[in-house]
Structure formats: structure tokens, C-alpha cells
N, CA, C and O atoms as CSV, one atom per row, in Angstrom:
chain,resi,resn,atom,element,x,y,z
A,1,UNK,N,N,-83.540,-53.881,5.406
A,1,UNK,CA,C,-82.383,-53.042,5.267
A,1,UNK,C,C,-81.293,-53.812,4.508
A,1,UNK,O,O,-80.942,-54.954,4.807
A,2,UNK,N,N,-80.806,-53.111,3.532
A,2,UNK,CA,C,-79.591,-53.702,2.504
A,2,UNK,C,C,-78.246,-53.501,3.276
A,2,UNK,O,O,-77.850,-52.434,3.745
A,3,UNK,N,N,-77.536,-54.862,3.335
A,3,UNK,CA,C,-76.254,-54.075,4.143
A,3,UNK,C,C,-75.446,-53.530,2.960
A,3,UNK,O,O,-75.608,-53.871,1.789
A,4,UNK,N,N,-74.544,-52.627,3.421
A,4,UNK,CA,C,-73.474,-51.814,2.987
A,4,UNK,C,C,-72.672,-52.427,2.333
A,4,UNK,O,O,-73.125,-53.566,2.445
A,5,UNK,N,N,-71.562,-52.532,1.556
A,5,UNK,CA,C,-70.662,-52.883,0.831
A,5,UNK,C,C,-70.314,-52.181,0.181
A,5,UNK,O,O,-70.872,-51.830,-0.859
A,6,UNK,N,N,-68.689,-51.547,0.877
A,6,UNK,CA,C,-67.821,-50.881,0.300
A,6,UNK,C,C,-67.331,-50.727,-0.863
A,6,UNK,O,O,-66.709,-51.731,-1.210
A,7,UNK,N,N,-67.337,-49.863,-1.661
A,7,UNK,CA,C,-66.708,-49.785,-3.189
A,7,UNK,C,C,-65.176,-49.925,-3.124
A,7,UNK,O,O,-64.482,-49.224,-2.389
A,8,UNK,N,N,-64.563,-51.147,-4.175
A,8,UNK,CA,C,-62.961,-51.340,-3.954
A,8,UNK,C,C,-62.131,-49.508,-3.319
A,8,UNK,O,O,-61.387,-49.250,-2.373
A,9,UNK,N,N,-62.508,-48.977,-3.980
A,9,UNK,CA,C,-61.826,-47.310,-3.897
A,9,UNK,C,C,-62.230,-46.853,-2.347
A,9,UNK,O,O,-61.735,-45.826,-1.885
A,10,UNK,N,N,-63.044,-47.568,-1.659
A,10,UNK,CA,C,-63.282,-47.162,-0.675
A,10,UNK,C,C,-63.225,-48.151,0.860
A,10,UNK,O,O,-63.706,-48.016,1.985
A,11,UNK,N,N,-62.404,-49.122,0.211
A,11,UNK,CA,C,-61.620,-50.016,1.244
A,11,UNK,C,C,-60.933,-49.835,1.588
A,11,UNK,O,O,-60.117,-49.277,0.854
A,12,UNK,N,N,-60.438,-50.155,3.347
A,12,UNK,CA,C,-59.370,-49.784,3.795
A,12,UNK,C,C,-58.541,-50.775,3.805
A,12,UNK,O,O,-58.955,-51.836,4.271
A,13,UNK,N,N,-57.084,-50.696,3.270
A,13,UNK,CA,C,-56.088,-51.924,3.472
A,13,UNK,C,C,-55.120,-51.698,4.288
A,13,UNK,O,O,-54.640,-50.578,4.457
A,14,UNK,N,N,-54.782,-52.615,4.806
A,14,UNK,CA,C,-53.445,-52.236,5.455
A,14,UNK,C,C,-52.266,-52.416,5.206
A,14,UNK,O,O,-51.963,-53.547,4.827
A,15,UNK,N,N,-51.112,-51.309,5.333
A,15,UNK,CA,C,-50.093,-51.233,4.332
A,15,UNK,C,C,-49.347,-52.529,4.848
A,15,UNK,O,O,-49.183,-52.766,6.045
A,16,UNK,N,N,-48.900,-53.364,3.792
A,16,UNK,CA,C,-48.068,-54.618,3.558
A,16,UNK,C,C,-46.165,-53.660,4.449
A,16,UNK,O,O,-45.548,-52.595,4.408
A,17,UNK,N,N,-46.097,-55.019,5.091
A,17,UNK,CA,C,-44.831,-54.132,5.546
A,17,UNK,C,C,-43.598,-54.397,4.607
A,17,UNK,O,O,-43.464,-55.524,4.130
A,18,UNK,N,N,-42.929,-53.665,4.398
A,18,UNK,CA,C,-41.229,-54.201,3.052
A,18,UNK,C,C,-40.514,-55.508,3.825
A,18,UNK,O,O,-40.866,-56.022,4.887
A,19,UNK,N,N,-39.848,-55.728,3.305
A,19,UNK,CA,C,-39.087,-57.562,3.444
A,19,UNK,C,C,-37.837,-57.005,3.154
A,19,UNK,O,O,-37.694,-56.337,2.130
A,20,UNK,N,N,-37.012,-57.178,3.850
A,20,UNK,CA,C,-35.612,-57.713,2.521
A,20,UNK,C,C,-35.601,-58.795,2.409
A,20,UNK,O,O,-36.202,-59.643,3.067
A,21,UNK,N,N,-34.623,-58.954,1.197
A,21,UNK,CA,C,-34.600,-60.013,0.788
A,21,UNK,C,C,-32.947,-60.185,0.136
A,21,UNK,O,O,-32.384,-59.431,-0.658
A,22,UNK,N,N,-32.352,-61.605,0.856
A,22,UNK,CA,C,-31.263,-61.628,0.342
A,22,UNK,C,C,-30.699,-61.622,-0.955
A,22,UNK,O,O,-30.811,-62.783,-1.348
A,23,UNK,N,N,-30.167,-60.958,-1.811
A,23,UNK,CA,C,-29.806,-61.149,-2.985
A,23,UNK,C,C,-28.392,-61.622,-3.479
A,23,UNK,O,O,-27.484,-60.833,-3.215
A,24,UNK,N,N,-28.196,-62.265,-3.854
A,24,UNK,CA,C,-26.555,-63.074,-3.593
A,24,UNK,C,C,-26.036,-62.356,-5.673
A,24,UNK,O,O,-26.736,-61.958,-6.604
A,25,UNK,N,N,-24.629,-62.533,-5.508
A,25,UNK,CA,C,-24.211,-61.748,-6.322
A,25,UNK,C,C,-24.518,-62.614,-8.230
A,25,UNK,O,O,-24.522,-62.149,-9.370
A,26,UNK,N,N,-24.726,-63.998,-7.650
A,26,UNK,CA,C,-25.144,-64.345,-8.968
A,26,UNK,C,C,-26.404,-64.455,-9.585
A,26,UNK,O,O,-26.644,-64.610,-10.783
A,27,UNK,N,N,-27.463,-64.324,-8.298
A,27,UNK,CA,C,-28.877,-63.728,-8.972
A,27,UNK,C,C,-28.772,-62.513,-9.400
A,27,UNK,O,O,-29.615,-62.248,-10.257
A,28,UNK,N,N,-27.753,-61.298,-9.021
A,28,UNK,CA,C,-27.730,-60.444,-9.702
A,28,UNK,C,C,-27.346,-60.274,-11.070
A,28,UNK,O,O,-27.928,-59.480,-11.810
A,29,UNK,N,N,-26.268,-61.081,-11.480
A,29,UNK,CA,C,-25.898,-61.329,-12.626
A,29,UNK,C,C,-27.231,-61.649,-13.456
A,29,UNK,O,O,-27.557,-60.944,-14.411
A,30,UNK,N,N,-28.066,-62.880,-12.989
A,30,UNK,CA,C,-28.870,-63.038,-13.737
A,30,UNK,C,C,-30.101,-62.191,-14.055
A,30,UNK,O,O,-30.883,-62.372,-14.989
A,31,UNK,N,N,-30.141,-61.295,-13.183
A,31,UNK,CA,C,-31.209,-60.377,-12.911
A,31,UNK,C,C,-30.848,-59.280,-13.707
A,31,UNK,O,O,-31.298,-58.149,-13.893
A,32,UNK,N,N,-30.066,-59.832,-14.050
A,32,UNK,CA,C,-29.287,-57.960,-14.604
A,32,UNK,C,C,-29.606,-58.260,-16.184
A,32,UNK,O,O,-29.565,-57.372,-17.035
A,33,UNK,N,N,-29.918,-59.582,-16.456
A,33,UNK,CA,C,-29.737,-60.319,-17.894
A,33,UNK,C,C,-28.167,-60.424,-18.419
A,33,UNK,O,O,-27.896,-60.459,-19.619
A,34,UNK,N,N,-27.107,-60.471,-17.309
A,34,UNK,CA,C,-25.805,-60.729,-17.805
A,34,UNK,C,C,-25.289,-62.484,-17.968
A,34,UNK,O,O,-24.271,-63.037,-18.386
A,35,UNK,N,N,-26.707,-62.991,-17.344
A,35,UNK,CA,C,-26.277,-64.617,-17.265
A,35,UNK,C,C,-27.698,-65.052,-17.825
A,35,UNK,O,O,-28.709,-64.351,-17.873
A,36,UNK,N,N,-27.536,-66.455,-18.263
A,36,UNK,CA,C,-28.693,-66.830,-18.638
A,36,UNK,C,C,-28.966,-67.775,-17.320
A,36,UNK,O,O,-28.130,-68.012,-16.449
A,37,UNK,N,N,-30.011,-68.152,-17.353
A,37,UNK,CA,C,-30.746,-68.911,-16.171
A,37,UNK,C,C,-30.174,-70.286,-15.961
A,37,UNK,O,O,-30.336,-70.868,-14.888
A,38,UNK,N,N,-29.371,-70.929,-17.170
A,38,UNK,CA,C,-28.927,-72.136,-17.448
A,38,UNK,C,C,-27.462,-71.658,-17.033
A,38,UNK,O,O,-26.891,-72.323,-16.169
A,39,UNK,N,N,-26.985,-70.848,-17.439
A,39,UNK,CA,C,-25.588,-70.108,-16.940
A,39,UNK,C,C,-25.119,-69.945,-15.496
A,39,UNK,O,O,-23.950,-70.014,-15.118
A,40,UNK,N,N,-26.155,-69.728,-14.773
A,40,UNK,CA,C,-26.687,-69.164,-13.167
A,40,UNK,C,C,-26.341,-70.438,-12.965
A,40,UNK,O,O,-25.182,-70.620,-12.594
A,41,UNK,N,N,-27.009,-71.338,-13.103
A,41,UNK,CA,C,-27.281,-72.628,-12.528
A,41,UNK,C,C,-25.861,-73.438,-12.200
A,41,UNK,O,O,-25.239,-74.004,-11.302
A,42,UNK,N,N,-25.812,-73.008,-13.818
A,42,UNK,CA,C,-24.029,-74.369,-14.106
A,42,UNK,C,C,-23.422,-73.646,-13.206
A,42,UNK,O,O,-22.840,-74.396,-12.422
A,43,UNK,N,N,-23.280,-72.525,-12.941
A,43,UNK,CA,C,-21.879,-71.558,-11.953
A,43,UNK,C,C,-22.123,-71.844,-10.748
A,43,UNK,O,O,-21.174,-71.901,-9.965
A,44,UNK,N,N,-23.681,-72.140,-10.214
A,44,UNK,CA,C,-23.691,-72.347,-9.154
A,44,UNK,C,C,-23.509,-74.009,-8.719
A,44,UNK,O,O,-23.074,-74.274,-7.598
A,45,UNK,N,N,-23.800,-74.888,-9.493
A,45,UNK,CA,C,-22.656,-75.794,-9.535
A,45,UNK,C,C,-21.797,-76.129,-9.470
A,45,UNK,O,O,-21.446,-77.079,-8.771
A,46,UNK,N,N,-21.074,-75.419,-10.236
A,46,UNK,CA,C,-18.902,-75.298,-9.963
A,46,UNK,C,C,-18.855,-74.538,-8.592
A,46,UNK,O,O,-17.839,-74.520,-7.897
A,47,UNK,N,N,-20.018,-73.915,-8.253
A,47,UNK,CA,C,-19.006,-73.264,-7.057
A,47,UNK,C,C,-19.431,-74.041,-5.468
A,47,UNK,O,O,-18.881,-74.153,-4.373
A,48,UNK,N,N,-20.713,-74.466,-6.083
A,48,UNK,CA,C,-20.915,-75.663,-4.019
A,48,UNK,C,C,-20.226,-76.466,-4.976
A,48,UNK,O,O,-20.009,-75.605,-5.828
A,49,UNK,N,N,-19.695,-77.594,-5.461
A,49,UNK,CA,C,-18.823,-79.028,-5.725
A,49,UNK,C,C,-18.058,-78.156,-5.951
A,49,UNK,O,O,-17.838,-78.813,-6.968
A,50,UNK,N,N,-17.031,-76.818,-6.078
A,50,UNK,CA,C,-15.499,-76.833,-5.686
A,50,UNK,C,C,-14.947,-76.873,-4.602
A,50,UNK,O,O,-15.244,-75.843,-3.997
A,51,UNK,N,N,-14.287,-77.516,-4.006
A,51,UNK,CA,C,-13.427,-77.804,-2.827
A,51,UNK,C,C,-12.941,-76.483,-2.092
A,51,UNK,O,O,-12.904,-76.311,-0.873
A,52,UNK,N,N,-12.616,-75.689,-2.972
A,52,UNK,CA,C,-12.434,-74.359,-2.872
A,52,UNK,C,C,-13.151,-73.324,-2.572
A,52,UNK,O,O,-12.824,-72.286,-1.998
A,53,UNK,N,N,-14.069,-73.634,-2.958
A,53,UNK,CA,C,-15.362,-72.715,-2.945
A,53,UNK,C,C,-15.222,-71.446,-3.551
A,53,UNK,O,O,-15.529,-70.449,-2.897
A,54,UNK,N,N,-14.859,-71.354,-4.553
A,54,UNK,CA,C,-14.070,-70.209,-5.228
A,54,UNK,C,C,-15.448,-68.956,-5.324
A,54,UNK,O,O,-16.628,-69.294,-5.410
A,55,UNK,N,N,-15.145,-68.031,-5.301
A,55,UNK,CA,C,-16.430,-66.996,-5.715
A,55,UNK,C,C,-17.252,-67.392,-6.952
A,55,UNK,O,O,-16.867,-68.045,-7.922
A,56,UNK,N,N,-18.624,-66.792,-6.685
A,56,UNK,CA,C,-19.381,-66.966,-8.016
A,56,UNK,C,C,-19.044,-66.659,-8.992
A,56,UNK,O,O,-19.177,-67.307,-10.030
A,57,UNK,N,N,-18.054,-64.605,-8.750
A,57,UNK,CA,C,-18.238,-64.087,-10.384
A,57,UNK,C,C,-16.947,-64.693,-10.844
A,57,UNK,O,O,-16.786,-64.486,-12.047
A,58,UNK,N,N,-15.677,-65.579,-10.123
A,58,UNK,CA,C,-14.680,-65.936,-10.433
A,58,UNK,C,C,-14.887,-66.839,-11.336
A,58,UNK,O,O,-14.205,-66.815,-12.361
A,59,UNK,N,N,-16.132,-68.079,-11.088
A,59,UNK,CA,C,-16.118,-69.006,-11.966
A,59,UNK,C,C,-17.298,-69.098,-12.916
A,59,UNK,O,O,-17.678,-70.095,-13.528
A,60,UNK,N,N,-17.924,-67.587,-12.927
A,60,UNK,CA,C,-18.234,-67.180,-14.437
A,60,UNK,C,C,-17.578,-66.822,-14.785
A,60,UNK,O,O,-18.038,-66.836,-15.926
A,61,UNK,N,N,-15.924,-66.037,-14.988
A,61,UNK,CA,C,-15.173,-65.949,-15.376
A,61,UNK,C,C,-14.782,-67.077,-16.069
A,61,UNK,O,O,-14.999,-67.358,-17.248
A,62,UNK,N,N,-14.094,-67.786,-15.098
A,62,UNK,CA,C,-13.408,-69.091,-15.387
A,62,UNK,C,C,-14.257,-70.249,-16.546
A,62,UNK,O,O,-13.564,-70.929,-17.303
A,63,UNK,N,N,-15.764,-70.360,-16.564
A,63,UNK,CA,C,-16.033,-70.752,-17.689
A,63,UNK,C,C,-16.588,-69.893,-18.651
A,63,UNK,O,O,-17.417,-70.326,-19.452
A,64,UNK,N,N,-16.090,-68.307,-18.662
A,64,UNK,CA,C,-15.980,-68.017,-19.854
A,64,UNK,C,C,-17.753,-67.235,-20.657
A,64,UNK,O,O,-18.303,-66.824,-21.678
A,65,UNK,N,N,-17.886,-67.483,-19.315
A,65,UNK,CA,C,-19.628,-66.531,-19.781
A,65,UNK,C,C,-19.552,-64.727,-19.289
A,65,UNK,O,O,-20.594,-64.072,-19.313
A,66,UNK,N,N,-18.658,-64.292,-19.003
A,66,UNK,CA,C,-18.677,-62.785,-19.073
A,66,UNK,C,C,-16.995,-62.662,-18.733
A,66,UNK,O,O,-16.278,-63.428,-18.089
A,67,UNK,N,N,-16.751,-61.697,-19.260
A,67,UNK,CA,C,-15.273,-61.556,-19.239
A,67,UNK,C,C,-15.252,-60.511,-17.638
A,67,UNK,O,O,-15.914,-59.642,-17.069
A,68,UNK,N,N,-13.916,-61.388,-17.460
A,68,UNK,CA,C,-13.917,-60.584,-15.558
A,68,UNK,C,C,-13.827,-58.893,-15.362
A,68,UNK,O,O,-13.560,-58.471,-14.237
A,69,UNK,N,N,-14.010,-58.128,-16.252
A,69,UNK,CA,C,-14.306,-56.418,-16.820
A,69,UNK,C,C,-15.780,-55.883,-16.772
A,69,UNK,O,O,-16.204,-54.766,-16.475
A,70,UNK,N,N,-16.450,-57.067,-17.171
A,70,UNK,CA,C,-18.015,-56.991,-17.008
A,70,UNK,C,C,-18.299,-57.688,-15.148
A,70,UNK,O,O,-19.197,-57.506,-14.326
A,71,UNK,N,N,-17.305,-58.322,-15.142
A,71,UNK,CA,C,-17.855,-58.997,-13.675
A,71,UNK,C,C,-17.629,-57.935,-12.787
A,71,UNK,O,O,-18.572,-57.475,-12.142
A,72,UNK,N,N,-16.361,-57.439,-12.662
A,72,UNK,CA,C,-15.620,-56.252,-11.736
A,72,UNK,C,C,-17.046,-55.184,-11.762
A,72,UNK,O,O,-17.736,-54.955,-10.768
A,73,UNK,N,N,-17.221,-54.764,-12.777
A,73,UNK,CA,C,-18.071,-53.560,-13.090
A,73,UNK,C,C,-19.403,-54.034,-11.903
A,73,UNK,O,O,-19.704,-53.451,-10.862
A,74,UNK,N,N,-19.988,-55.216,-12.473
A,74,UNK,CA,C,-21.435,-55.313,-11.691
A,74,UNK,C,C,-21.173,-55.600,-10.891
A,74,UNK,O,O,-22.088,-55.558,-10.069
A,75,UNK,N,N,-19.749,-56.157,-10.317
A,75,UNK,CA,C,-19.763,-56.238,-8.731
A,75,UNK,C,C,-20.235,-54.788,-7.617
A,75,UNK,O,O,-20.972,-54.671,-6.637
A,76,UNK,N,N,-19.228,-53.723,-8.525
A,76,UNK,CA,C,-19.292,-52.211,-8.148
A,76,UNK,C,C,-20.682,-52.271,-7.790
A,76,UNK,O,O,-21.065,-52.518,-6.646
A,77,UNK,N,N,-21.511,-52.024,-8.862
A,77,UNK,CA,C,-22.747,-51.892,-9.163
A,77,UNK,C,C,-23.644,-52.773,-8.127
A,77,UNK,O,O,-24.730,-52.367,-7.712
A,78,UNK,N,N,-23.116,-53.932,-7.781
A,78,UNK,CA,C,-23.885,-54.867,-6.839
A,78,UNK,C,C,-23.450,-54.048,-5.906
A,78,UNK,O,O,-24.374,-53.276,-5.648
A,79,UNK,N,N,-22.281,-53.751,-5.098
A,79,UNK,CA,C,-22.190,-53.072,-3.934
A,79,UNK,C,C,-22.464,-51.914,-3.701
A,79,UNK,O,O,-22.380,-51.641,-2.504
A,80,UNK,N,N,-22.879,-50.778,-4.606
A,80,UNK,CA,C,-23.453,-49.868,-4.430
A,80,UNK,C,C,-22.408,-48.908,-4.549
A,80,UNK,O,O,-22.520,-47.875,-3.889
A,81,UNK,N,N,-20.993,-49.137,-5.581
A,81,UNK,CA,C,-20.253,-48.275,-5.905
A,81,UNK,C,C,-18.728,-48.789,-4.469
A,81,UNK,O,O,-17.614,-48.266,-4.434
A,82,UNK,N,N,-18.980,-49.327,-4.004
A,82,UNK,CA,C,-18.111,-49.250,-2.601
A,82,UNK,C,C,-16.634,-49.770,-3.243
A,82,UNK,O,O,-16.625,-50.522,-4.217
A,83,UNK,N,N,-15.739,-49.431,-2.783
A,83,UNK,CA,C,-14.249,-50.189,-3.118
A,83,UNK,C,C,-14.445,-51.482,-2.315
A,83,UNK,O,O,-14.574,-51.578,-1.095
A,84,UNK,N,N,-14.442,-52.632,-3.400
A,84,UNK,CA,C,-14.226,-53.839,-2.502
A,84,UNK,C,C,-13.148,-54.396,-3.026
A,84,UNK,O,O,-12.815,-54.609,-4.191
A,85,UNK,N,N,-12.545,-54.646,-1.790
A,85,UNK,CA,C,-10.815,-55.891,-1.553
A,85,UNK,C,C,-11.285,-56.755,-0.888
A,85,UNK,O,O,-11.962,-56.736,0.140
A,86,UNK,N,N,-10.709,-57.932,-1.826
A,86,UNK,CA,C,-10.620,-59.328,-0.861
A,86,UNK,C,C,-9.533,-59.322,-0.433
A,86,UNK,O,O,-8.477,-58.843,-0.846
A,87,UNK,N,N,-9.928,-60.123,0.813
A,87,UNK,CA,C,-9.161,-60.402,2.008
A,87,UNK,C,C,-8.929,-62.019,2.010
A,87,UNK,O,O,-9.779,-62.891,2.191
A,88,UNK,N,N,-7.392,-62.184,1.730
A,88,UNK,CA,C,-7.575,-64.144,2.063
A,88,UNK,C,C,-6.747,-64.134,2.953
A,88,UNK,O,O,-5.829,-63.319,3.038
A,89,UNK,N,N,-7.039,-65.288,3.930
A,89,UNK,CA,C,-6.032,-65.321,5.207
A,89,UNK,C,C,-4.642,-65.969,4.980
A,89,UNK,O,O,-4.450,-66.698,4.007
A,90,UNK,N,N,-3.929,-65.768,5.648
A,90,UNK,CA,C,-2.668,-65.808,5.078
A,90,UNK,C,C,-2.219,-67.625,5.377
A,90,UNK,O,O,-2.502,-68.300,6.366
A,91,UNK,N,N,-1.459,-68.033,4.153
A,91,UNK,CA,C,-0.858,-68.949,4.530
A,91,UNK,C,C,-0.026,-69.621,5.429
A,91,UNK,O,O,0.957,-68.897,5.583
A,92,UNK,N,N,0.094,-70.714,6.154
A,92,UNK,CA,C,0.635,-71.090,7.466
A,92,UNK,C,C,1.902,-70.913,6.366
A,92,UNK,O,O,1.840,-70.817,5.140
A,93,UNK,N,N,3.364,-70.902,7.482
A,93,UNK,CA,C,4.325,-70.892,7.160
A,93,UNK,C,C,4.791,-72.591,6.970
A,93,UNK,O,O,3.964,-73.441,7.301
A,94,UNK,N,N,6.081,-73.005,6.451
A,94,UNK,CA,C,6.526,-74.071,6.536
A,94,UNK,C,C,7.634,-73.947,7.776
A,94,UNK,O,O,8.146,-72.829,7.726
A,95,UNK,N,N,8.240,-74.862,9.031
A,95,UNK,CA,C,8.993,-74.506,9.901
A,95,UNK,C,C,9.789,-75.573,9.061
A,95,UNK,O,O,9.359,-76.472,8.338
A,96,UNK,N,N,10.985,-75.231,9.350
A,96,UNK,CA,C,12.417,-76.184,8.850
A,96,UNK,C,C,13.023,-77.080,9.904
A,96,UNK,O,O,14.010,-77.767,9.638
């Protein structure tokens, strides 16, 4: 007796379950083809060694690889259209 062996079309698989997956706003840039891969990189450089830790699309701005009109826009677009405001906490006062 020959054993059986299923034809690919007639295998059963089991469905793979979905993932998310974090996407941070400057892989989007690059994903979008608004940054180059070398661009991605350097920004993400300036922004862990700034002291500040300034936002990503701020310091693609700041060196000048998309003007902050294109950044605003794909931010929208990254958030899914939502109104986003930053929030910075407020400065301590000086007492006299």
C-alpha cells in the first residue's frame, strides 16, 4: 500500500495569528520614502545623544532633510488624521 500525500492545494494550514508591531514615527518617515535610510539613522542619532531628547520629526527638521510642512502632514497621516498637541510640563517658577 502507497501512503497518501496530500497535494499543496489540499493541505491544511493553520491560520498564522496578526502581530502588531511597533512602528515609531521615524520608521515611518522612512517607510514612506520621505527619509533615506542614512537620514533615519543620523536623526536617530541626534535624538538618543541629545540631552533633550528632542522629537524625531523636530530634528529632521532641524537638519534640514524635510521641511517641518512635510513633517506636520505625515505626522497627521502617522496618527491617523487625529489633532495632535504637545503637551510640555510647565516650568518651575523662580521664588525671590
Amino acid at each position: 500500500m502507497v501512503p497518501h500525500t496530500p497535494s499543496r492545494s489540499m493541505r491544511i494550514t493553520t491560520p498564522r495569528m496578526a502581530v502588531l508591531e511597533t512602528v515609531r514615527f521615524g520608521e515611518f518617515l522612512r517607510d514612506q520614502m520621505l527619509l533615506s535610510e542614512e537620514q533615519w539613522l543620523s536623526a536617530l542619532a541626534a535624538h538618543w545623544s541629545d540631552a533633550q531628547r528632542r522629537r524625531i520629526g523636530a530634528i529632521v527638521v532641524a537638519l534640514g532633510y524635510l521641511p517641518e510642512e512635510i513633517v506636520e502632514r505625515a505626522a497627521a497621516e502617522f496618527h491617523d488624521g487625529l489633532d495632535v498637541v504637545e503637551v510640555h510640563a510647565p516650568r518651575p517658577h523662580a521664588t525671590a
